[in-house]
C-alpha positions in Angstrom: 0.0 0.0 0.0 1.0 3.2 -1.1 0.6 6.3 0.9 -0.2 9.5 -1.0 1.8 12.5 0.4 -0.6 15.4 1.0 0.2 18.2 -0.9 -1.0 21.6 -0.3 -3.7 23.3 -2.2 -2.6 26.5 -3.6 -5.8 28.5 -2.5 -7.4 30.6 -5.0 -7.9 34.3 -4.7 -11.6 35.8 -4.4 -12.6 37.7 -7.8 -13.4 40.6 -5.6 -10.2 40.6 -3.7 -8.4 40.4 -7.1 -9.9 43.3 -8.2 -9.3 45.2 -5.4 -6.0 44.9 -5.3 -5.8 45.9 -9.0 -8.0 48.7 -8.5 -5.7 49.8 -5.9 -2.3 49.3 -7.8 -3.8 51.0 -10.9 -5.6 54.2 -9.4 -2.5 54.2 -6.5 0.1 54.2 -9.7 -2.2 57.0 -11.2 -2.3 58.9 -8.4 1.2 59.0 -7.8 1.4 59.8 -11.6 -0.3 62.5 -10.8 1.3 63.8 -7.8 4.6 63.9 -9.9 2.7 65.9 -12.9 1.7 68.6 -10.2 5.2 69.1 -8.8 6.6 69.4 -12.7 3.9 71.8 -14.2 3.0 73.8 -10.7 5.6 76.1 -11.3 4.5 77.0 -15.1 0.7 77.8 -14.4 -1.1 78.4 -11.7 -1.5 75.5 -9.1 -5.5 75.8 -9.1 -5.3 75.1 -13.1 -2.8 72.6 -13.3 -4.5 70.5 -10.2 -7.7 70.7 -12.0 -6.2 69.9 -15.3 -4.4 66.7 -13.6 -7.7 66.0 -11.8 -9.4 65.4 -15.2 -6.3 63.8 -17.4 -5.9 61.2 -14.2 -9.3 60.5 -13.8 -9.4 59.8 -17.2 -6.5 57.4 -17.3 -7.7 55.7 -14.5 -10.8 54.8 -15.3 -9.4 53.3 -18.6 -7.2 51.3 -16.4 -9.8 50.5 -14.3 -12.1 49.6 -17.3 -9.2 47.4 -19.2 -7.5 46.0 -15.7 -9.2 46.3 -12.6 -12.8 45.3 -13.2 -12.2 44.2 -17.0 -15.2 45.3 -18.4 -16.1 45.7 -22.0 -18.1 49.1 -21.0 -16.4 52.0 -22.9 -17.3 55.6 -24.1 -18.0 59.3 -22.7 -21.0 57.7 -20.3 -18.4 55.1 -18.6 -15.7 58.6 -17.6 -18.9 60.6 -16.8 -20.0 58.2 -14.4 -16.4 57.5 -12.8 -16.1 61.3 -12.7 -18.9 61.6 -10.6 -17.3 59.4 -8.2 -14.4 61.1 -7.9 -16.4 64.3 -7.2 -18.7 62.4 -4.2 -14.9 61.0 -3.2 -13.8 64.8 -2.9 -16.8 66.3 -1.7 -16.1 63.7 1.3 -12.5 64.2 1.9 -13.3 68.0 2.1 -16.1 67.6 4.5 -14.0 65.4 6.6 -11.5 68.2 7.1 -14.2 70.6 7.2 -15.6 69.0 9.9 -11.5 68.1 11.4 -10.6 72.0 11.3 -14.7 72.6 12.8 -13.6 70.3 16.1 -10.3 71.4 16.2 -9.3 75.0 15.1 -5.3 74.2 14.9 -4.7 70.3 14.0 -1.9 69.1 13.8 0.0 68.2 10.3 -0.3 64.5 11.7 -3.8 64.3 12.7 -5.1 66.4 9.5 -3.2 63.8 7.1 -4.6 61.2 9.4 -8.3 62.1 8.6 -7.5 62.9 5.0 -5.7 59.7 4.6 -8.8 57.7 6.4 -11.4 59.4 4.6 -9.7 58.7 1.4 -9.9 55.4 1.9 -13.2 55.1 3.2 -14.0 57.4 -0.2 -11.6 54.6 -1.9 -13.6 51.8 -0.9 -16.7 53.4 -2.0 -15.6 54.2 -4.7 -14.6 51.1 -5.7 -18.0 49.8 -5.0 -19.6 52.2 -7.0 -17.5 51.5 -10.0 -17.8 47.8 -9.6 -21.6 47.6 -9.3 -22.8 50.5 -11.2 -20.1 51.8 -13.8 -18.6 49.0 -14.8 -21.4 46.2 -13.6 -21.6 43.1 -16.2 -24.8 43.4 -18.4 -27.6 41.7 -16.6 -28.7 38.1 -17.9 -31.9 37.9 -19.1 -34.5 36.4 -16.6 -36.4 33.5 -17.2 -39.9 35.5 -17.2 -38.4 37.4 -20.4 -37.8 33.9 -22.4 -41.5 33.1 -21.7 -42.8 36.5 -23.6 -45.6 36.6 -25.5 -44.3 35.6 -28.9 -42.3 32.5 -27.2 -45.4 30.9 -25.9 -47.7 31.8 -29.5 -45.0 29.6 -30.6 -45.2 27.1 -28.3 -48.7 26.7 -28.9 
């Protein structure tokens, strides 16, 4: 009789956790894309216009990363970077409020605790973000249900 050795499993990854983690690497990479772009051109014009004009060239890169890499979707055109621009505006409507509401409760934070709640509601804004884009923006089309294969013409058939 011949014992089997046990080998391990390797254990597969969750879809979601998979593209998670891509969605961070890609809009992370972006971000620090565009953390470099600002220090390079923020000298040339002013820092309002260049942040806004990085603002919209990254959010545009990112969500054809995010499209192509993170949640591989076939969804593409002008609708697809409208609706991921919208959640980058809800993502910095929140991180403002958040320091709003930091610099409300305490009139002189520190530069530790303000990058603390920045840094927290970024992610927290991240996460949902990531939600958002994975359910709404770039969701799979729906399957057709089973009540739509029984329509009216189906069952004249039938008969």
């Amino acid at each position: 009789m011949i014992a089997r050795a046990h080998l391990p499993t390797k254990r597969a990854t969750h879809p979601l956790v998979t593209a998670f983690l891509r969605f961070v690497v890609c809009g992370g990479g972006v971000g620090l894309a565009a953390s470099g772009a600002l220090v390079l051109i923020g000298d040339r014009i002013p820092l309002v216009l260049a942040n806004a004009l990085i603002t919209v060239v990254s959010t545009v890169i990112a969500t054809e990363l995010h499209s192509r890499i993170s949640f591989r979707s076939e969804r593409k055109g002008w609708r697809v970077h409208l609706q991921s621009g919208l959640t980058v505006a809800v993502s910095y409507a929140f991180t403002t409020a958040a320091l709003l509401v930091l610099h409300a409760v305490q009139s002189a934070p520190s530069a530790l605790v303000e990058q603390s709640v920045y840094l927290s509601a970024s992610a927290v804004a991240g996460a949902g973000r990531f939600a958002l884009l994975r359910t709404v923006v770039f969701a799979p089309p729906a399957a057709p249900s089973r009540a739509s294969a029984l329509a009216k013409p189906a069952v004249v058939i039938a008969a």
